[in-house]
C-alpha positions in Angstrom: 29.2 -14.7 1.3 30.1 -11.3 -0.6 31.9 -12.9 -3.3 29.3 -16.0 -3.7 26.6 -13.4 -4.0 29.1 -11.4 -6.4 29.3 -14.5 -8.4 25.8 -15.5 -9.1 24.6 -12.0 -9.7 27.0 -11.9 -12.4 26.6 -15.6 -13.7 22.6 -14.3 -13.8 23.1 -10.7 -15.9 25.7 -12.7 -17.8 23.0 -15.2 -18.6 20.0 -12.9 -19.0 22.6 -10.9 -21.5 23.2 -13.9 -23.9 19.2 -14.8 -23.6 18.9 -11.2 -25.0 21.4 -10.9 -27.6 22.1 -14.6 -28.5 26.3 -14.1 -28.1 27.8 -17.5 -26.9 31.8 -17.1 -26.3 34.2 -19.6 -26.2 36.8 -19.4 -23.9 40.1 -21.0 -24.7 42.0 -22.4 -27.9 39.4 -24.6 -29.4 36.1 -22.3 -29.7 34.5 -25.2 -32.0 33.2 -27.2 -28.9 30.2 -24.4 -28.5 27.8 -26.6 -30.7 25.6 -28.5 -28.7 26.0 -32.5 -29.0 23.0 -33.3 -31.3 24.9 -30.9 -33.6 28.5 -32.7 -33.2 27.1 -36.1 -33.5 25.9 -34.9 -36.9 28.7 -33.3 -38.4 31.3 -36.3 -37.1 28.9 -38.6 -39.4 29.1 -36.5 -42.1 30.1 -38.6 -45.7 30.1 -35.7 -47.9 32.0 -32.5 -48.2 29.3 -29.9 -47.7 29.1 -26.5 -49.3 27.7 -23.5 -47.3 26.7 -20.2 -49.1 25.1 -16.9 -47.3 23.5 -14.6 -49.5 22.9 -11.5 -47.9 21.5 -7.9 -49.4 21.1 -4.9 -46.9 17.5 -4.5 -48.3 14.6 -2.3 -46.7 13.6 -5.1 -45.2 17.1 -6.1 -43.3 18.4 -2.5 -43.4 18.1 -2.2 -39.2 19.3 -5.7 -38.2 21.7 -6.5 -40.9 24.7 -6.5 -39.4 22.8 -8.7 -36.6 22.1 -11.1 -38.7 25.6 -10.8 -40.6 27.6 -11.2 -37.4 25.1 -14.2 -35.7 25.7 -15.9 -38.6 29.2 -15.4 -39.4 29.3 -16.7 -35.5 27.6 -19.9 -36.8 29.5 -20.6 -39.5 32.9 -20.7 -37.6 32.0 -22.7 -35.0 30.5 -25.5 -37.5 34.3 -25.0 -39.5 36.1 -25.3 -36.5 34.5 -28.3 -35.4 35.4 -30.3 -38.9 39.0 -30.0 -38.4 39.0 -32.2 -42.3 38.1 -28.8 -44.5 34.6 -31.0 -44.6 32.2 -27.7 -44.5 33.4 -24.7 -46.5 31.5 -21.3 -45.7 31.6 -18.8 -48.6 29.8 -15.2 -47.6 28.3 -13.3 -50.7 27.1 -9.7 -51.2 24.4 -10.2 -53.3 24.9 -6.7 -54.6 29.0 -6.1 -54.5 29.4 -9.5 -55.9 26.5 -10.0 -58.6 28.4 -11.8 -60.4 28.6 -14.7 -57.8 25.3 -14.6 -57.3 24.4 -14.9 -60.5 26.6 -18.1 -61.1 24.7 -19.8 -57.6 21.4 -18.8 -59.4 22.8 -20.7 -62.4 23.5 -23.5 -60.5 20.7 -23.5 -57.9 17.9 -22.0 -59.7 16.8 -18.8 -58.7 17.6 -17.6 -55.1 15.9 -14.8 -53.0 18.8 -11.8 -51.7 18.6 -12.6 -48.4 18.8 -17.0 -47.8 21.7 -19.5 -46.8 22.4 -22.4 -49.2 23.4 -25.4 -47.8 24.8 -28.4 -50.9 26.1 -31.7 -49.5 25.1 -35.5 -50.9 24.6 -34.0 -54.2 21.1 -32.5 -52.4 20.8 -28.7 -52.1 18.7 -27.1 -49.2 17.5 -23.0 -48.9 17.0 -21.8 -45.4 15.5 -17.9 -45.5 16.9 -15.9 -42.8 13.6 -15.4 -41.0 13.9 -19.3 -40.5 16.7 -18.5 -37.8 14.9 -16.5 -35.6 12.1 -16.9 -33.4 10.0 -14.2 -33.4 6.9 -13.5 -30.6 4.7 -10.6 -30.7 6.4 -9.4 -33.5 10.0 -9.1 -31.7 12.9 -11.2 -31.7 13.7 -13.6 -29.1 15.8 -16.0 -29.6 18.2 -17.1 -32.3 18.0 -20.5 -33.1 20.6 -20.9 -36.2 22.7 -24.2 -34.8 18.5 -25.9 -34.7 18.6 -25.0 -38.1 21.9 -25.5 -39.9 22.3 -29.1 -38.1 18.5 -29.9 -38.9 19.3 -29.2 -42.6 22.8 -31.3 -42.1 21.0 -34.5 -41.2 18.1 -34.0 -43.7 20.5 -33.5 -46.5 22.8 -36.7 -45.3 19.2 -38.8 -45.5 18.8 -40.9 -48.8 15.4 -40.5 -48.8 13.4 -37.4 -50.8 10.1 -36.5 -50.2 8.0 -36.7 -53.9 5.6 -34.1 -54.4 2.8 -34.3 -57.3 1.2 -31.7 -59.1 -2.2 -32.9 -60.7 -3.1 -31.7 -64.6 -5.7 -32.4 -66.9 -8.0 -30.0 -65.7 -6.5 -26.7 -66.3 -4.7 -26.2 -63.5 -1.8 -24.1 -62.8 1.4 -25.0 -64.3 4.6 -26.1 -63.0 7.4 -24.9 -65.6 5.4 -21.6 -66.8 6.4 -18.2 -65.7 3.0 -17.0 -65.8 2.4 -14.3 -63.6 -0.9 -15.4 -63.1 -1.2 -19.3 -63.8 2.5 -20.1 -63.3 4.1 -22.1 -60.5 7.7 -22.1 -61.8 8.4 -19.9 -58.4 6.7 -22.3 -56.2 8.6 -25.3 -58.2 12.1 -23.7 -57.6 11.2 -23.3 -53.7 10.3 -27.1 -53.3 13.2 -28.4 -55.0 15.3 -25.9 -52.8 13.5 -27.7 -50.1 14.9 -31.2 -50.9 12.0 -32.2 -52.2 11.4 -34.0 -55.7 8.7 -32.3 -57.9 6.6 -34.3 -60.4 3.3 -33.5 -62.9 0.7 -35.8 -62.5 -2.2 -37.0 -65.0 -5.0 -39.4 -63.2 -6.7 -39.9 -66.6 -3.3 -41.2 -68.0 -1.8 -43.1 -64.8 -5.5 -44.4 -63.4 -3.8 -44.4 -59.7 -1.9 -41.9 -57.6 2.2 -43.1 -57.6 3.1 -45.6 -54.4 6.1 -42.5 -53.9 3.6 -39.7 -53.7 4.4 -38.1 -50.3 1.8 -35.5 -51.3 -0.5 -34.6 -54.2 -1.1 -30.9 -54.7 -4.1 -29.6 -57.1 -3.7 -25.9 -58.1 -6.5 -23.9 -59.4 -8.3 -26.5 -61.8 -11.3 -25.3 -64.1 -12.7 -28.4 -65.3 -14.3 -31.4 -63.3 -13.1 -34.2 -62.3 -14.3 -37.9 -63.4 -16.1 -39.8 -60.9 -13.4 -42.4 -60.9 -10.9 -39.6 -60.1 -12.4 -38.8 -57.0 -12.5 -42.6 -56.3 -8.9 -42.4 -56.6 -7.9 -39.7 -54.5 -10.8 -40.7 -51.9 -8.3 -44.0 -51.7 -5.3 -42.1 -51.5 -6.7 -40.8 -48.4 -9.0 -42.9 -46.7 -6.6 -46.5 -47.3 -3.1 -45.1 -48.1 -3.3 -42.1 -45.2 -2.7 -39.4 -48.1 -2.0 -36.5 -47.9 -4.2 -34.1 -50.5 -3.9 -30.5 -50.8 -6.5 -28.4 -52.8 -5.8 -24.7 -54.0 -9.5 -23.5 -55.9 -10.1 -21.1 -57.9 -13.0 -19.6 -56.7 -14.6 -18.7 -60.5 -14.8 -22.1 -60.9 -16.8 -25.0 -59.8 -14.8 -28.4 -60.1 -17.5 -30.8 -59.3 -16.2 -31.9 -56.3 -18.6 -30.4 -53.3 -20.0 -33.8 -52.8 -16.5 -35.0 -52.2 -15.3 -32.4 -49.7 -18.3 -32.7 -48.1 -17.8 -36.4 -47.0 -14.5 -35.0 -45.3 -16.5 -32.1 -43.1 -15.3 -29.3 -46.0 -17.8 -27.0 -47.5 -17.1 -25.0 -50.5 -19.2 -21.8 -51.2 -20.6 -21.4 -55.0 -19.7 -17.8 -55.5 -16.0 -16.0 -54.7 -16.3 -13.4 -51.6 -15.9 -9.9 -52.6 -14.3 -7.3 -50.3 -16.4 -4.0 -49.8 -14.1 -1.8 -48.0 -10.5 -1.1 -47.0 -10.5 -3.1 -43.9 -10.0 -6.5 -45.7 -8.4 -5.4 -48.6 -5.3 -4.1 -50.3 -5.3 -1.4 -52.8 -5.6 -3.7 -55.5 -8.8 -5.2 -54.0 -7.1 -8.4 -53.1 -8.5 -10.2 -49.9 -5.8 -9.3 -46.7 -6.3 -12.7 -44.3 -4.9 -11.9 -41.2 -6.8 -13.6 -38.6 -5.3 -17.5 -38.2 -6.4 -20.1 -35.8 -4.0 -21.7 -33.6 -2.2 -24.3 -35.7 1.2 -25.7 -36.7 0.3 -24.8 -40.7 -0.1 -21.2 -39.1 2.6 -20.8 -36.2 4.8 -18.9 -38.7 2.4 -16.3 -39.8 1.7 -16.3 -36.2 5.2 -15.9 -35.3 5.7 -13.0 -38.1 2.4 -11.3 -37.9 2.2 -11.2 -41.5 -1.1 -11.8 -43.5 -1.4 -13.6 -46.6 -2.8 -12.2 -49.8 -5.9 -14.0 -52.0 -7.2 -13.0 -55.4 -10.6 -14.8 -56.1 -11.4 -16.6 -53.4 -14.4 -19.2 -52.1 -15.4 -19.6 -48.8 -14.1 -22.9 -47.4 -15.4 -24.0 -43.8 -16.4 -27.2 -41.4 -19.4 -28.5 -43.0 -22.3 -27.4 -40.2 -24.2 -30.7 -40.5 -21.3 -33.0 -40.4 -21.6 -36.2 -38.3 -18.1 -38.0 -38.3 -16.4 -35.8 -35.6 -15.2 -39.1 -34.8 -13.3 -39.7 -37.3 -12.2 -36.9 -38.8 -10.8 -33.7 -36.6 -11.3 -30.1 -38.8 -10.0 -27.3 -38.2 -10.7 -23.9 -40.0 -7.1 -22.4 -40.2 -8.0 -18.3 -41.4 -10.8 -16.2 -42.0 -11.0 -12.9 -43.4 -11.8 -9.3 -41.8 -15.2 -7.9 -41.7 -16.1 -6.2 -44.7 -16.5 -9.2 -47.2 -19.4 -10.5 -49.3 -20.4 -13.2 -51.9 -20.0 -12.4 -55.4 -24.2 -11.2 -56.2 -25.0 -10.7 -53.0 -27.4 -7.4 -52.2 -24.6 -6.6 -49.6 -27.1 -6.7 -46.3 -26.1 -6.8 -43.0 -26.5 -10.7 -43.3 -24.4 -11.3 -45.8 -21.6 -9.3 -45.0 -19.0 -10.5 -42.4 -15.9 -12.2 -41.9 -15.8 -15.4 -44.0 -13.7 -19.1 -43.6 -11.3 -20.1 -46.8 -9.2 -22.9 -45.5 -9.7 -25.7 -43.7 -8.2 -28.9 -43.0 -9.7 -32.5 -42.5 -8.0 -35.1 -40.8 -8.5 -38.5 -40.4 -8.1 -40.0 -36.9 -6.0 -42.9 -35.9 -6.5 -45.2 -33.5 -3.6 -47.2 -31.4 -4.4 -48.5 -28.6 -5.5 -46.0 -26.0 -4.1 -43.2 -27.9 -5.4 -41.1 -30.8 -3.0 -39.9 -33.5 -4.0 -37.5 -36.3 -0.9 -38.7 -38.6 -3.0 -40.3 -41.0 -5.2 -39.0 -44.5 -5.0 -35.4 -44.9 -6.9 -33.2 -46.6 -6.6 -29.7 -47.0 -8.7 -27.0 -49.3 -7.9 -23.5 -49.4 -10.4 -21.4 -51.2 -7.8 -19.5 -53.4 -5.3 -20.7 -55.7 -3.3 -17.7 -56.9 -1.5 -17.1 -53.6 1.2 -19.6 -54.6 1.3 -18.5 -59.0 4.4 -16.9 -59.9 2.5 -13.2 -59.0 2.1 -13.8 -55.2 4.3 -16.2 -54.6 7.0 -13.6 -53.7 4.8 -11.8 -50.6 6.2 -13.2 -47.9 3.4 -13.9 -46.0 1.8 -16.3 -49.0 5.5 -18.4 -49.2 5.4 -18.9 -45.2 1.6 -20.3 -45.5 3.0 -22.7 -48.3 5.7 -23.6 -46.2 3.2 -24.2 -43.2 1.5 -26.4 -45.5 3.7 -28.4 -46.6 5.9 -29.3 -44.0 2.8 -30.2 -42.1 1.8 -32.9 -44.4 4.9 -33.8 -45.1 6.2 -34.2 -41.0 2.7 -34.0 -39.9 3.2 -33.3 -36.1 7.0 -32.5 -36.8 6.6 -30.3 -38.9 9.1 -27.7 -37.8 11.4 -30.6 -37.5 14.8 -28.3 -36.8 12.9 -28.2 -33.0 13.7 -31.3 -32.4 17.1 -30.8 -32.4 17.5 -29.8 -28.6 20.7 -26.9 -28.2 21.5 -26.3 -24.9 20.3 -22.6 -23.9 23.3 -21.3 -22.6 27.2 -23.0 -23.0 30.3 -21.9 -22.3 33.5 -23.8 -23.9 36.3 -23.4 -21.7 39.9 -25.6 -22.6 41.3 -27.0 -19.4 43.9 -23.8 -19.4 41.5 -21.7 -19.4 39.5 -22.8 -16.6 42.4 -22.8 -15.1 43.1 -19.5 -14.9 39.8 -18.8 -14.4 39.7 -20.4 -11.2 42.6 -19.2 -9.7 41.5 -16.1 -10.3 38.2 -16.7 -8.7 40.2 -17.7 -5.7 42.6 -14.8 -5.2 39.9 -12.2 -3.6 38.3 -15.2 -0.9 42.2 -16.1 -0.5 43.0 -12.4 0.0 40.5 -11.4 2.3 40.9 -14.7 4.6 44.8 -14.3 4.6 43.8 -10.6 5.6 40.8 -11.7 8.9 43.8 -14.2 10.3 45.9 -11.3 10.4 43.7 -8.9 11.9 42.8 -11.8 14.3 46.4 -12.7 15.2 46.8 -8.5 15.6 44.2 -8.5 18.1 45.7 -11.4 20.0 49.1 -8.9 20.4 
């Protein structure tokens, strides 16, 4: 009973260890059999050669888990080489600042890249994973490393034909895709999709008169003029008969003519931007700092990270209060700001001062059968538009909201779609040598010690 008890006390701190500091070993000649099976069926249908480069930069940001990260993922890698015994994936490590030169040629060839990101080419597609995407984080601590979900997620994506085709709207001064404005530029945000597998297109409803049978989502960044009446008819189609998906980024200096629109989807869109009046929900340069997020796939990340995100002008965006279609429609009002903010021309009273609502989403619900599923039209407003212009598009807690956003109404319930892939928690790889060994040696104490009772025994007997 010793050695039994000896045994699972040790399988259990063995166990809790790995939990901890997500080391798997593999035992024996062949340490490629670690990956799970979802992760081997996916490499062994692999039809293209794929290309694997890790960019890493011991920035402030990295400095105390670097070589964490470095050796996790140099883990990784090895186990997805070993498995492709064909040369089919080829891992290449760079040091964005020792090698600069390397980097630069990947940012020729991949568009701009951030330090600290693995880039995954296969099926002429390219994919950019951030390192934060391989961790799961809770209460602000690491706790689990979920890399293989990741990598073989991204393997099977990239081996799918198919592209999702995001649209841009213009012709009414809206932020543009190819400019490097700091302010009114989305060049950054365009780079990031495409990195994302995604194909990025501009769109002109006063040229085209419908939205594209492709469009897997239509985005509309910080437009100044309004729209046509038979523009709204068009995206109100998109949604209510093609289940659309819309997303709207305002400008809150401008009014775009299109309360009466978001109003027959639950949204309400304040007239004047909100105005922070003291440090509590506001940065230094008197920016809005939104850290309070309802429970919500868009949000899990920022969740995840504790991060905020950062607004310029911003409206107030919330459930419309005297909306009727509950029904049809489920709302949610994804973040709201600190106390200590107030509309634009307000006298700043105790009423009017408070913590306001700028985004919310709109839903349309779906009926099948007995069941209700909210994977149809989508519509999304968020009462700022510069968090995603070239500026802020580099705070990390603005590109994890866009992210949100977009691979919810791209996926829709899937959105972190790498969590399907099920990894066993703990696995070790052991050739048949090896076990072997192993258990012979298991059985040389309990052999020992029952050679060494018959012999007291037989002693006795004398």
């Amino acid at each position: 009973m010793l050695i039994v008890s000896l045994v699972i006390v040790t399988y259990g701190i063995v166990n809790a260890l790995s939990s901890k500091y997500f080391y798997r070993k593999a035992f024996g000649e062949k340490s490629g059999f670690v990956l799970g099976d979802e992760s081997k069926k996916v490499l062994s249908n692999l039809k293209s050669d794929v290309e694997i480069f890790v960019l890493l930069e011991k920035n402030q940001e990295y400095a105390n888990v670097f070589d964490l990260v470095k050796n996790d993922i140099r883990r990784l890698m090895n186990e997805y080489v070993n498995f492709t015994n064909e040369n089919r994936i080829k891992v290449e490590f760079i040091n964005v600042i020792e090698n600069a030169k390397g980097y630069s040629n990947l940012c020729g060839r991949f568009g701009i890249l951030p330090a600290n990101c693995i880039v995954i080419a296969t099926n002429g597609k390219t994919k950019v994973l951030v390192i934060d995407e391989f961790y799961k984080i809770h209460n602000g601590s690491v706790v689990a490393f979920r890399g293989e979900q990741v990598v073989t997620s991204s393997l099977k994506e990239l081996s799918n034909t198919d592209r999702n085709v995001l649209y841009f709207l213009v012709g009414h001064g809206e932020h543009e895709l190819g400019s490097v404005s700091f302010s009114r530029g989305l060049s950054a945000l365009w780079h990031a999709a495409k990195q994302k597998n995604c194909e990025v297109r501009s769109l002109n409803l006063y040229d085209t008169k419908a939205i594209p049978e492709d469009a897997d989502l239509v985005v509309i960044v910080g437009a100044k003029n309004k729209f046509l009446g038979f523009e709204k008819e068009i995206l109100r189609d998109f949604i209510d008969n093609r289940n659309g998906k819309l997303v709207f980024a305002l400008d809150g200096n401008f009014d775009i003519g299109l309360k009466d629109f978001f109003d027959d989807y639950g949204i309400f869109v304040g007239g004047s931007p909100l105005v922070p009046i003291n440090e509590t929900a506001s940065n230094y340069l008197e920016d809005l700092v939104i850290k309070r997020f309802a429970s919500h796939k868009i949000n899990g990340r920022l969740m995840e990270y504790r991060v905020p995100v950062i607004f310029g002008a911003t409206c107030e965006v919330k459930q419309t209060p005297w909306f009727v279609d509950n029904e049809k429609f489920e709302i949610t009002e994804l973040m709201q700001t600190d106390d200590g903010v107030t509309e634009q021309g307000s006298t700043g009273n105790n009423d009017s001062v408070g913590q306001y609502i700028v985004a919310t989403i709109s839903e349309r619900k779906k009926f099948n059968t007995s069941e209700m599923i909210t994977d149809s039209g989508k519509i999304l407003v968020v009462g700022n538009s510069d968090f995603i212009a070239n500026g802020k598009f580099k705070i990390l807690g603005n590109r994890i909201f866009w992210f949100g956003i977009s691979d919810y109404m791209l996926y829709g319930s899937n959105s972190e779609n790498f969590e399907d892939i099920k990894i066993e928690k703990y696995r070790l790889a052991l050739s048949k040598k090896s076990f072997t060994k192993i258990m012979i040696r298991l059985a040389v104490l309990p052999t020992f010690f029952s050679l060494l009772a018959i012999f007291v025994a037989y002693r006795r007997k004398k």
